[in-house]
Each structure stands twice: as C-alpha cells, then as structure tokens.
C-alpha positions, 0 to 999 in steps of 0.5 A, a space after each residue: 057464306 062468302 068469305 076472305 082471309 089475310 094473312 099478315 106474316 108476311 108483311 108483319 113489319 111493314 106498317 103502310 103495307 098493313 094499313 093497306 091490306 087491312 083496308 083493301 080486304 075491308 073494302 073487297 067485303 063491303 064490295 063483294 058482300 062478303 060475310 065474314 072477314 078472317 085476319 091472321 095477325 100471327 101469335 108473335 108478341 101481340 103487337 100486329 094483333 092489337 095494331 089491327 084491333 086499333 084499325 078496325 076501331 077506327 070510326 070509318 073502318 067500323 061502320 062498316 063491319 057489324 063485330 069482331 070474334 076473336 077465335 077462341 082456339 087459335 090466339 093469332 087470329 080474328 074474325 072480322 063479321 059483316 052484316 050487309 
C-alpha cells in the first residue's frame, strides 16, 4: 500500500504555502494511486487542523479522496484514504 506524508510545522503560518502543499499531495496520490495520505497539521491550538479539514471539504478536493481518519492516538494528525 502506497503511502504519503505531510508535515506542516514547518509551514504553519503560511496560508498559500498550505493550500499548496495540501494540494500538491492530493494531486501526487490521485497521480501516483497512492492509498493513504497522512497529514500532520501538529496539536497547536487546532486551528491548521481544522483549515485542513476546510480544504479537504472542498467539493473539488473531496471527490477526489473515499474518507477522512483522524488518528485516535496522536491528536495532530489525520489520515486522508483513497479509493482508486
């Protein structure tokens, strides 16, 4: 099973730098048939996790994933899987 990860710490505080990542690793796993997608937004205040949770409901973005895991154990992460 193909996976990819991203980690936005780096990048919190920069809103297009996000947008672009998040759109870039979407793109690669639609591309690349990639299975499962994880996203490390961090624990911070909850606010990059939730900006990503508002990406991934976009119409356009969510057509192209089958659902959304939030990782039970590790607040700061989700899982983004793709049926292809």
């Amino acid at each position: 099973m193909g996976k990819l990860k991203l980690d936005l710490h780096d990048i919190f505080n920069k809103g297009t730098d996000i947008d672009r990542a998040l759109n870039d690793i979407m793109a690669e796993a639609v591309d690349k048939r990639i299975q499962l997608v994880e996203i490390i937004p961090g624990k911070g205040s909850g606010q990059l996790k939730k900006k990503v949770i508002r990406f991934l409901q976009q119409p356009h973005i969510k057509k192209m994933y089958h659902r959304i895991d939030k990782d039970s154990d590790n607040f700061g992460r989700l899982f983004v899987r793709f049926k292809h």
